[in-house]
MARSE-158884 format. One line per field, with one value per residue (C-alpha): y, x, z; chain; residue in three letters. Coordinates in steps of 0.1 Angstrom, whole numbers. Each point is the difference from the previous one (the first is absolute). Last residue first. Example, Ala and Ser with C-alpha at 12.3 -4.5 7.8 and 13.67 -1.06 7.14 Angstrom:
BEGIN
y: [-11,-34]
x: [137,-14]
z: [71,7]
cadena: [A,A]
residuo: [SER,ALA]
end
This chain:
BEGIN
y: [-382,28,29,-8,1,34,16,-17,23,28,-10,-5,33,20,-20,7,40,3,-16,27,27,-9,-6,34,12,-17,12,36,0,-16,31,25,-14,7,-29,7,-36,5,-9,-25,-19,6,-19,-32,1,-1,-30,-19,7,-10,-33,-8,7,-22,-35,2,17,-30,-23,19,-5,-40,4,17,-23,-25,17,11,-10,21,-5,9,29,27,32,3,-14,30,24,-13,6,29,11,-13,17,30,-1,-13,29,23,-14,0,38,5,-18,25,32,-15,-4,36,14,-21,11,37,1,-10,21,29,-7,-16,-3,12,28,1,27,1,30,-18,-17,-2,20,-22,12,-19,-10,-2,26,12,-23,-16,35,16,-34,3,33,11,21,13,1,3,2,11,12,-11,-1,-24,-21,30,22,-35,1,37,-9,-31,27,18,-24,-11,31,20,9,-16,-22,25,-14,18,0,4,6,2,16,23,28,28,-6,-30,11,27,-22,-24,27,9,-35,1,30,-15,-32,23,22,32,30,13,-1,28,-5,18,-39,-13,13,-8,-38,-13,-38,0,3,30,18,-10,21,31,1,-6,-23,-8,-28,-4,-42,-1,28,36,19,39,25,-13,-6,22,-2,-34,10,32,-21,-15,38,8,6,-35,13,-33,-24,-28,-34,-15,-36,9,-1,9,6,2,9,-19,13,9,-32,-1,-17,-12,-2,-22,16,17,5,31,15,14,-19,-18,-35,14,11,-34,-14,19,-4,-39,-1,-24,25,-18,-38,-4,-5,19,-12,4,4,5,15,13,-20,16,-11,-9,-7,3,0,7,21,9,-2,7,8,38,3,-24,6,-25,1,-28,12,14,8,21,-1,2,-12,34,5,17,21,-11,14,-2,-24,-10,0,-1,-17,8,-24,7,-11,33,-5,17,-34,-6,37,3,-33,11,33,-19,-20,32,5,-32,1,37,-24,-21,29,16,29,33,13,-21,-27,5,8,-26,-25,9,3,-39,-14,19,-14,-32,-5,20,-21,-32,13,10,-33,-17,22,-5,-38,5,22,-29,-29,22,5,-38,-8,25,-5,-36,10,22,-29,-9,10,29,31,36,35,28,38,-9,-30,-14,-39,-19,-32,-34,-27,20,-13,-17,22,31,1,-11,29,25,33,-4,17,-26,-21,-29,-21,-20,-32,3,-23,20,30,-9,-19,35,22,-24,5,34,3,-19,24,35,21,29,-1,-36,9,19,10,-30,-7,-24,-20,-23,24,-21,30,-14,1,35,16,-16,19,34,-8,-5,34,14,-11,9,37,0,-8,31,8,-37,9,-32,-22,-28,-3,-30,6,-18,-8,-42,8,21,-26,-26,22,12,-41,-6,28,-16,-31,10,17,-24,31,-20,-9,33,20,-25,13,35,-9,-18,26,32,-18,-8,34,-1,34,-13,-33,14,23,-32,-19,30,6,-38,-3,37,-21,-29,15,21,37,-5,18,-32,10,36,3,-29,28,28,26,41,-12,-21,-25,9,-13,19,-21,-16,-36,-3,-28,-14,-18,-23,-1,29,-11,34,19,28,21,24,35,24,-22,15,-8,-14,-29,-29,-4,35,-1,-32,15,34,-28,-15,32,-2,21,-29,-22,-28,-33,-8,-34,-25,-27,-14,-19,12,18,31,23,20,33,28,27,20,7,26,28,34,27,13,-33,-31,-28,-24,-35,-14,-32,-10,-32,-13,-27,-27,-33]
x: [204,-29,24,21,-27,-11,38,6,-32,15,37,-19,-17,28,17,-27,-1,41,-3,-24,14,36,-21,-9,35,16,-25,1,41,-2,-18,20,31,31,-5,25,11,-20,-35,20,15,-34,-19,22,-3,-43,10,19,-32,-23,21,6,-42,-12,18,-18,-29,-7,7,-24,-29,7,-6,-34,-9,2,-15,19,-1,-19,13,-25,8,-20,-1,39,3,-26,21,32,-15,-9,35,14,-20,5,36,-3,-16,24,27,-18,-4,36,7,-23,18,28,-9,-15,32,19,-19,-2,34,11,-33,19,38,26,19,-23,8,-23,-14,-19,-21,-22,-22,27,19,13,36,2,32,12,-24,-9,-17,-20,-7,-16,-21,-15,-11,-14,32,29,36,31,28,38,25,10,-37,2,-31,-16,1,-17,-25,-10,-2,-26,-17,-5,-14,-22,-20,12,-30,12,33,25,-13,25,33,35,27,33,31,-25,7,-23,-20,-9,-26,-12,-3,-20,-25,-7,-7,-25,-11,-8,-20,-24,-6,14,-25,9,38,-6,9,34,18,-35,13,38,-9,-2,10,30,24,-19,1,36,1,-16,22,33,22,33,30,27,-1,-32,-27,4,-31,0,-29,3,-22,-33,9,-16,-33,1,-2,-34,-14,-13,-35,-5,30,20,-5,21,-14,-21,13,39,28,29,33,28,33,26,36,2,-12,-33,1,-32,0,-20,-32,-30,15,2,-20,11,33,-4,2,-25,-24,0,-5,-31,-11,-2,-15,-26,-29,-6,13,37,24,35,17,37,27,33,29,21,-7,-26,7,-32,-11,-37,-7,-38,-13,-41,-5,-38,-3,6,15,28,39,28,33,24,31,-14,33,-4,28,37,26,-6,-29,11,-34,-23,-6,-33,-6,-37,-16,-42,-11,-24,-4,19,-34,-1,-22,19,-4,-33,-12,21,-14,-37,11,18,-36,-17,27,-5,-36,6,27,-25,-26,29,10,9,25,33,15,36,-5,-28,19,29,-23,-14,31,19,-38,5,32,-21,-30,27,18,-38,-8,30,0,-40,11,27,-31,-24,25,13,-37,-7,22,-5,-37,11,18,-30,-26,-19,-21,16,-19,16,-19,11,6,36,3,-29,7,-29,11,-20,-7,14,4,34,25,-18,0,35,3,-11,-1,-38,-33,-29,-27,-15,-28,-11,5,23,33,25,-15,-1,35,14,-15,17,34,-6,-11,31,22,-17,-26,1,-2,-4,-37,16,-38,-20,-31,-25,-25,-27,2,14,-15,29,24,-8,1,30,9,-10,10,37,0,-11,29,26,-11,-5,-31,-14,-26,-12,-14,7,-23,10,39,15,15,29,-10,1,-22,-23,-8,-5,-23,-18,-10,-6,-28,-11,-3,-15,-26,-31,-25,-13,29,14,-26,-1,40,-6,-25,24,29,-22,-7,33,12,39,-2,16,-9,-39,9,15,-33,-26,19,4,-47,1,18,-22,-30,6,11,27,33,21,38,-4,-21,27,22,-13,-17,8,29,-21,21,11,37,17,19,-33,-11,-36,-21,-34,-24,-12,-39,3,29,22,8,26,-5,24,7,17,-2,-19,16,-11,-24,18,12,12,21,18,9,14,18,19,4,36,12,20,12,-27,-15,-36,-9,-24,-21,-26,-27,-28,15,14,-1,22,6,13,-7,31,19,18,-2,19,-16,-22,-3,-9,-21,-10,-24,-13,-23,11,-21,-6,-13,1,-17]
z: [394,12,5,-26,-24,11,-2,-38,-6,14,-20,-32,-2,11,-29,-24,11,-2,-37,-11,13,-14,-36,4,6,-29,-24,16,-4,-34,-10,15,-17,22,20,34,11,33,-19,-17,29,15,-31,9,36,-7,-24,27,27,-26,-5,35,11,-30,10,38,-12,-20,28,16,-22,-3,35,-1,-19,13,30,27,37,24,39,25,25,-20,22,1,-37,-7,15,-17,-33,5,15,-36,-21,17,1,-36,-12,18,-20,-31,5,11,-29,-23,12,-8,-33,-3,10,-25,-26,17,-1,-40,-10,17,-10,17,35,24,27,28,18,30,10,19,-26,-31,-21,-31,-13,-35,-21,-35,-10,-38,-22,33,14,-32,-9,37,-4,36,3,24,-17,15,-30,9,-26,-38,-20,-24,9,13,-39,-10,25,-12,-34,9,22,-25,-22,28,4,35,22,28,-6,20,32,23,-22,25,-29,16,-22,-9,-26,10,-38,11,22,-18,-31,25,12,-39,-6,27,-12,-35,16,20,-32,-7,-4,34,-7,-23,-36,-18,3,-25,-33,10,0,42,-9,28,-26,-16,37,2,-36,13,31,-18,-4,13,-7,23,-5,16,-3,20,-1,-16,8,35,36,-9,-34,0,14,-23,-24,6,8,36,5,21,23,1,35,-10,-1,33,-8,6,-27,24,-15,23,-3,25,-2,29,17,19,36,14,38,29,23,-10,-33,-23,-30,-31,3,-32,17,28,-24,-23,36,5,-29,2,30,3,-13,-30,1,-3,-24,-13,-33,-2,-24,16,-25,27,34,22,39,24,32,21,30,-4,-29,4,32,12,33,-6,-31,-7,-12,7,-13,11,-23,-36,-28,-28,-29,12,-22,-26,-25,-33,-17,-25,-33,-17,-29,-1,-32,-2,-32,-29,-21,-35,-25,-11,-33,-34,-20,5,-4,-33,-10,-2,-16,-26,-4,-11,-28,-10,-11,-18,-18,-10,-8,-24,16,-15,27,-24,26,11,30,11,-13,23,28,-11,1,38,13,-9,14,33,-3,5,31,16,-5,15,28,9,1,25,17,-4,14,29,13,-10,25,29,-1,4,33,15,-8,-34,-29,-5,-18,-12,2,-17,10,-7,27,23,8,11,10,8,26,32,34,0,-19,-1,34,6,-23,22,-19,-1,-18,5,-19,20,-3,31,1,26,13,-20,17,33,0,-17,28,29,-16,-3,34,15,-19,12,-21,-8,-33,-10,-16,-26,-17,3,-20,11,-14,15,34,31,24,27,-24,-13,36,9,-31,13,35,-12,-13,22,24,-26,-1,40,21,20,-27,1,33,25,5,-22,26,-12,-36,-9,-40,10,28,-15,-28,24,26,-30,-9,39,-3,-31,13,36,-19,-1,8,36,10,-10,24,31,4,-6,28,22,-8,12,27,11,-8,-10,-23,-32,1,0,-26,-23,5,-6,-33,-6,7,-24,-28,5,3,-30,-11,-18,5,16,1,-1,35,9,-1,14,-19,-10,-26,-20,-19,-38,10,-30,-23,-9,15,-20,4,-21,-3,-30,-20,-14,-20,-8,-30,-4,-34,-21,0,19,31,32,30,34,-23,15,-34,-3,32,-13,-30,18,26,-29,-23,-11,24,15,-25,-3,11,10,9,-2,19,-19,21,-28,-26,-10,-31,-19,-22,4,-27,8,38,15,-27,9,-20,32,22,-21,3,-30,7,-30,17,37,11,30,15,-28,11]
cadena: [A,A,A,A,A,A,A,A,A,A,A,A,A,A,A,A,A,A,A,A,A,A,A,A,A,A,A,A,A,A,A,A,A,A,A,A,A,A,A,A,A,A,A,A,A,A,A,A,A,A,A,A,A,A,A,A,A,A,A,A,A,A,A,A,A,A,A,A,A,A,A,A,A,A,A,A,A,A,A,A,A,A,A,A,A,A,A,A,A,A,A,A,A,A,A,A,A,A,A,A,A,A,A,A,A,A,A,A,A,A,A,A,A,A,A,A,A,A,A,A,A,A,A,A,A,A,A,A,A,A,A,A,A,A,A,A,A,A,A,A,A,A,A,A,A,A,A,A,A,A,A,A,A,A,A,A,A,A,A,A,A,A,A,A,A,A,A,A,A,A,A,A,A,A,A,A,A,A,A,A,A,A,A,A,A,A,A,A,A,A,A,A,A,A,A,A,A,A,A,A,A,A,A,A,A,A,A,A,A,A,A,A,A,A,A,A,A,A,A,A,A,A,A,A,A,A,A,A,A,A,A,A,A,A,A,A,A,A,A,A,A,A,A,A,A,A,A,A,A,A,A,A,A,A,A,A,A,A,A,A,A,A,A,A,A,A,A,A,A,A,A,A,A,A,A,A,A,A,A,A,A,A,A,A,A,A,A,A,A,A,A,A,A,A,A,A,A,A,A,A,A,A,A,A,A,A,A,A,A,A,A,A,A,A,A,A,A,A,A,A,A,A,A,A,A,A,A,A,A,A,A,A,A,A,A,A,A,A,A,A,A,A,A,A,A,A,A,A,A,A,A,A,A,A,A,A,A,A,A,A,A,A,A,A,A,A,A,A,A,A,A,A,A,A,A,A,A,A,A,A,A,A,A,A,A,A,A,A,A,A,A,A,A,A,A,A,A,A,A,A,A,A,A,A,A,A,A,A,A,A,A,A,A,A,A,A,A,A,A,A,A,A,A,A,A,A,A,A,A,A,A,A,A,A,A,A,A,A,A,A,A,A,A,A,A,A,A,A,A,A,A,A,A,A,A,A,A,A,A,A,A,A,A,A,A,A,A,A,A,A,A,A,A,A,A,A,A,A,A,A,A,A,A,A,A,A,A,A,A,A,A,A,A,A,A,A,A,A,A,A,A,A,A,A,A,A,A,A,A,A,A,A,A,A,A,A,A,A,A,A,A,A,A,A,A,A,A,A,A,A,A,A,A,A,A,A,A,A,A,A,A,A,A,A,A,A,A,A,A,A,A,A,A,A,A,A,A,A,A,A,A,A,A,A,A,A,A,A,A,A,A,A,A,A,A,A,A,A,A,A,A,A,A,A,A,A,A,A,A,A,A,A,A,A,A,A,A,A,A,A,A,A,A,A,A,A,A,A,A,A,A,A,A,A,A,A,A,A,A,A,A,A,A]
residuo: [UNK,UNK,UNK,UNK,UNK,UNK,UNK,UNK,UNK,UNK,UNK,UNK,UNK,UNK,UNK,UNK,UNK,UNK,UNK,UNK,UNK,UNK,UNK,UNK,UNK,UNK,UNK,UNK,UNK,UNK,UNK,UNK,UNK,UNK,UNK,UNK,UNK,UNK,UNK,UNK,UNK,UNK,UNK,UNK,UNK,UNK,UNK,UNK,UNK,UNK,UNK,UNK,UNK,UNK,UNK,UNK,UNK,UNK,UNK,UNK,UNK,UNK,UNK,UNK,UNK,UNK,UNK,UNK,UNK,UNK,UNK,UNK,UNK,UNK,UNK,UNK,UNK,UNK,UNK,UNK,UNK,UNK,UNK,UNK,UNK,UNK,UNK,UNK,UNK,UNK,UNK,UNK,UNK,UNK,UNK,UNK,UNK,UNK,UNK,UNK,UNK,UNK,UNK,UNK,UNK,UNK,UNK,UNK,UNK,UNK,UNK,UNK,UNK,UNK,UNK,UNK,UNK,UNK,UNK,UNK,UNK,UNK,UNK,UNK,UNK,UNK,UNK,UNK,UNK,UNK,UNK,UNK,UNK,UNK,UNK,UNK,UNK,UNK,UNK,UNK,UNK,UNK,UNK,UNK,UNK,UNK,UNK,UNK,UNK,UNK,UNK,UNK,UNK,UNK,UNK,UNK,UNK,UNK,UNK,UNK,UNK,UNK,UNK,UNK,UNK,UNK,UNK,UNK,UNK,UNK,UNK,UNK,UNK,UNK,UNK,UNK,UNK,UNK,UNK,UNK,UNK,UNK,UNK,UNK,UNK,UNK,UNK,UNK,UNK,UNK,UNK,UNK,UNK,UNK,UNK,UNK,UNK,UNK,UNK,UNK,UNK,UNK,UNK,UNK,UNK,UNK,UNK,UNK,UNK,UNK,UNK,UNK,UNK,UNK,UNK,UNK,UNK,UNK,UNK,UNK,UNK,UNK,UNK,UNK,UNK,UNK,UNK,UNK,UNK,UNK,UNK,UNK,UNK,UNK,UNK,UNK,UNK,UNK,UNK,UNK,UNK,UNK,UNK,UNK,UNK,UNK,UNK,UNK,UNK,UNK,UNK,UNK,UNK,UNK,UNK,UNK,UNK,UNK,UNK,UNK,UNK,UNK,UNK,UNK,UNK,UNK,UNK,UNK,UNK,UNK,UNK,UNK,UNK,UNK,UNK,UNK,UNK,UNK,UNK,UNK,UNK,UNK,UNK,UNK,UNK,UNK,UNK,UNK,UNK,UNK,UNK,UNK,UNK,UNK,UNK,UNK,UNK,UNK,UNK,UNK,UNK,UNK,UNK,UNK,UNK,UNK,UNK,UNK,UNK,UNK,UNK,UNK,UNK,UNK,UNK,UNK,UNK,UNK,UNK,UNK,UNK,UNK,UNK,UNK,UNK,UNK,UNK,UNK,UNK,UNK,UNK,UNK,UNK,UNK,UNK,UNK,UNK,UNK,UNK,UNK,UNK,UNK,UNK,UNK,UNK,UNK,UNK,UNK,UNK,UNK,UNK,UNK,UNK,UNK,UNK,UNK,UNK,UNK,UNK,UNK,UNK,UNK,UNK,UNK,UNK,UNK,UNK,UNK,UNK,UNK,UNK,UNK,UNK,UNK,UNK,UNK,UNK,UNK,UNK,UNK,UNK,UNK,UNK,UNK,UNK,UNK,UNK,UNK,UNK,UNK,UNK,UNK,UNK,UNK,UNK,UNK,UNK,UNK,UNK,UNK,UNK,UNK,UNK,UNK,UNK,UNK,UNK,UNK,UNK,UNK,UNK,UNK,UNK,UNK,UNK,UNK,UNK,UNK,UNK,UNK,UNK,UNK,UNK,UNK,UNK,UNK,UNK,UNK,UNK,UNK,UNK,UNK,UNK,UNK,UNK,UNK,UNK,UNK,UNK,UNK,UNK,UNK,UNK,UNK,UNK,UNK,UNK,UNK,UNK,UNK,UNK,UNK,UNK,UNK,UNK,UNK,UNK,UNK,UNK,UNK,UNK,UNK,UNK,UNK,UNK,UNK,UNK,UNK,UNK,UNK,UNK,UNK,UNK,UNK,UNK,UNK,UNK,UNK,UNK,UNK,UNK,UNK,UNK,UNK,UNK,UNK,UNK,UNK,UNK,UNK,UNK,UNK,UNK,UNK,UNK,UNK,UNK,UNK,UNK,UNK,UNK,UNK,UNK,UNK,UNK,UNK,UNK,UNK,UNK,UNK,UNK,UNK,UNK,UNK,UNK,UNK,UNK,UNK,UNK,UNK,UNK,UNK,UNK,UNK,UNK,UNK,UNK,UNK,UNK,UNK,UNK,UNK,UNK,UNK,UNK,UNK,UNK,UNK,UNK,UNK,UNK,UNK,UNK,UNK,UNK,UNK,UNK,UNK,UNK,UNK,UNK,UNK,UNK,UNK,UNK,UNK,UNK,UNK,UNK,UNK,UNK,UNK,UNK,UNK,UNK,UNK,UNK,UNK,UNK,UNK,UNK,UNK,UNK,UNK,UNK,UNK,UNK,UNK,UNK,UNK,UNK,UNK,UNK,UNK,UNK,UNK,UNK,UNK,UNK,UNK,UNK,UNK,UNK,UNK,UNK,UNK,UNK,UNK,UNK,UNK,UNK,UNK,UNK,UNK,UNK,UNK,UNK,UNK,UNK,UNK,UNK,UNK,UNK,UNK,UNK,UNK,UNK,UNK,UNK,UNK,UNK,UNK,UNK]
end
């Protein structure tokens, strides 16, 4: 059953065109994405099929028959109501029986609580309350009372598609739905989503995302739209194979084109209706042959300054706030040429300590010791604050009319701008008119522009398309002093760390050897033996308990024998192979994909043997 369909679609703002007769439609279950430079109109399409813009021409059909869910780049909540008042916003006895519920919580009456109590009994809502309590969970909101206009940016944000998930509209479209949102939520998100049948069309620079969730590609490129029938990494493919084909054509209309111009010079004016014929197609070929296909691409070279012996060095520092500690005890010596990644859940303190390393804020107890030769460059989520009326180049001018490049080259303001995909026509705008993407990038050439020697980069994913950030991960690969890097983009930290510093509950911080999909596999595995251990703990005092109240001896059944001599051959052979896949896991697979297959068939062995071994512990018990 088609959806939605998207008939001759054309936006443009003034002369600038950002999209021409679009065309596509989507279809039951579908889940696709949007991918495109920034600027190029992702959000403005988006916006007009939710009917928040007006498209210059063109139609956007709906089913009737489907509902629908919106998470926009802004939140959209109602700032005067609390949030469970924007959670549930029909008017029915359910709704109004949670309502009653969660005040009743809220203000610890007894009788209040027995008659909220009687009230979602009787409307059948304990599901759907225990379906929001999920949701909020997992987004790390706890407090539904509270006014929504005292919740921050990120907060909101969360609530908005908590608010989505818990509606479960037949189609939804998701607008960056990673931003801010921590590791273990994104994880959570992308089990959610692969496991719907809901239909899905979203705007993401998570390509994990794209990877795993999504069915087919919509690529926009040159005011054009492009379809792939396929995941993030045959997108990729047939990308390369359409552009080396675009080459090949545009190298052939051009031979053509040097023919046909010098026919068309040499031919008498009075035209024959053949030649009148091929004097129309030369203009044909002159188009195809003069077509830009050179992709724009943003080109890092800035010059970095010498770092000496000493880098930045953390000796038992401990910071909290209150009760709450945030860093406890906690040691550390940058080596030149480190590349770290930096994980935590939000609000577990990973700010903080990016502010004690920098020296912008100081311990409660301990010492960090900065090295003179230390220059920092600190990409941070918040952006710099420009002055909205100032001018694009006057943002770079600001710090130099003349950067310094490697090998004692320089360039100048207007042509870093170019570099950095700002064209001279648009380095005279305001920074008001810029879009969220195009300050970020202005942020970073800021950044860069100082010469770090130690590039600290707070989420630098956000808002970014993922060709830039592909350029930008190259410039990181080869980039000669220290890396720290905080982000929810899993693909970013596993190309670029070599090791991860986790914070923990408490203020504990560990240092794990590897990259981020390298720890949280093991994590994760660990996580499930001490679940198997605890399983057998039970298992086994249960088991005990009833042998206590049941004296008499039960032999086995024939069965039952023959079932643990089974278990007895299985349980060495699962517990070789299980050995097996850990001396890969810990062998360091490059190949992402080989890594996943190998770790899901390590969850999968782990939950037979657990299986066999509690099972093995019942038979025991009665042989």
């Amino acid at each position: 059953m088609n959806v939605l369909s998207v008939e001759n679609l054309t936006k443009s703002f003034g002369e600038r065109i950002i999209f021409e007769e679009l065309n596509f439609g989507i279809e039951q279950g579908q889940k696709i994405a949007i991918v495109a430079k920034n600027g190029a109109g992702k959000s403005t399409l988006l916006n007009i099929i939710f009917d928040l813009e007006a498209p210059d021409s063109g139609t956007v059909t709906f089913n009737k028959s489907i509902r629908t869910g919106y998470l926009n780049q802004t939140h959209g909540l109602d700032e005067t109501k609390t949030v469970i008042q924007n959670l549930i916003h029909a008017d029915n006895d359910m709704t109004r029986a949670i309502t009653q519920y969660e005040n009743a919580m809220e203000s610890g009456d007894e009788d209040l609580l027995q008659r909220a109590t009687d009230s979602m009994d009787h409307a059948s809502a304990w599901d759907y309350d225990a379906k929001i309590k999920q949701v909020l969970t997992r987004m790390s909101i706890v407090n539904l009372n509270q006014d929504v206009k005292e919740l921050s940016g990120g907060q909101k944000r969360r609530i908005a598609l908590a608010k989505i998930l818990v509606e479960e509209p037949d189609f939804i479209i998701l607008d960056e739905p990673t931003n801010h949102l921590d590791l273990d939520m994104i994880e959570w998100l992308e089990k959610w989503l692969q496991n719907t049948s809901l239909t899905i069309l979203m705007v993401t620079h998570d390509r994990y995302f794209l990877e795993v969730i999504c069915d087919e590609i919509l690529e926009m490129e040159n005011e054009k739209m492009y379809r792939y029938k396929g995941n993030f990494s045959y997108y990729l493919e047939k990308k390369a194979e359409r552009e080396a084909l675009e080459q090949t054509v545009k190298a052939k209309a051009q031979n053509l084109f040097k023919r046909e111009l010098a026919w068309v010079r040499s031919t008498p004016k009075a035209r024959t209706t053949k030649s009148k014929y091929r004097e129309e197609k030369f203009t044909d070929i002159k188009k195809e042959a003069l077509k830009n296909l050179d992709s724009d691409e943003m080109q890092l070279e800035i010059h970095t300054t010498r770092m000496g012996g000493k880098i930045v060095e953390l000796h038992k520092v401990k910071k909290g706030f209150g009760d709450l500690v945030l860093v406890n005890q906690f040691s550390y010596v940058f080596k030149h040429r480190e590349r770290l990644g930096l994980a935590g859940k939000n609000g577990s303190g990973k700010s903080t300590l990016l502010n004690m390393i920098t020296g912008k804020d100081t311990p409660d107890s301990g010492k960090v010791i900065i090295g003179d030769t230390v220059n920092f460059g600190y990409y941070s989520q918040t952006g710099l604050k420009f002055k909205e009326d100032m001018k694009v180049i006057d943002v770079v001018r600001e710090v130099a009319d003349h950067i310094p490049l490697t090998k004692g080259k320089t360039i100048s303001a207007e042509q870093l701008l170019e570099r950095f995909l700002f064209p001279r026509s648009m380095q005279r705008n305001f920074v008001y008119k810029l879009s969220g993407g195009e300050k970020k990038r202005l942020h970073l050439l800021r950044v860069l522009m100082a010469n770090p020697n130690f590039l600290i980069l707070d989420e630098p994913t956000n808002d970014l398309d993922i060709f830039t950030l592909s350029i930008l991960e190259d410039y990181l690969m080869q980039f000669p002093g220290v890396l720290l890097i905080v982000s929810h983009d899993r693909y970013l930290l596993d190309k670029l760390t070599e090791h991860t510093l986790v914070i923990k509950d408490g203020g504990e911080i560990q240092d794990i050897i590897g990259n981020y999909t390298e720890w949280r596999t093991a994590d994760l595995a660990k996580e499930k033996r001490e679940k198997s251990e605890e399983r057998k703990a039970e298992a086994k005092a249960k088991l005990a308990s009833a042998n206590q109240i049941n004296k008499s001896k039960v032999k086995l059944t024939f069965k039952e024998k023959f079932e643990l001599d089974t278990i007895n051959k299985a349980i060495p052979q699962l517990e070789a192979k299980k050995k097996e896949l850990n001396e890969k896991l810990n062998s360091g697979i490059s190949d992402h994909e080989e890594l996943m297959k190998v770790s899901a068939e390590m969850g999968e062995v782990s939950n037979a043997l657990d299986d066999k071994e509690m099972r093995w512990l019942e038979l025991s018990e009665l042989e």
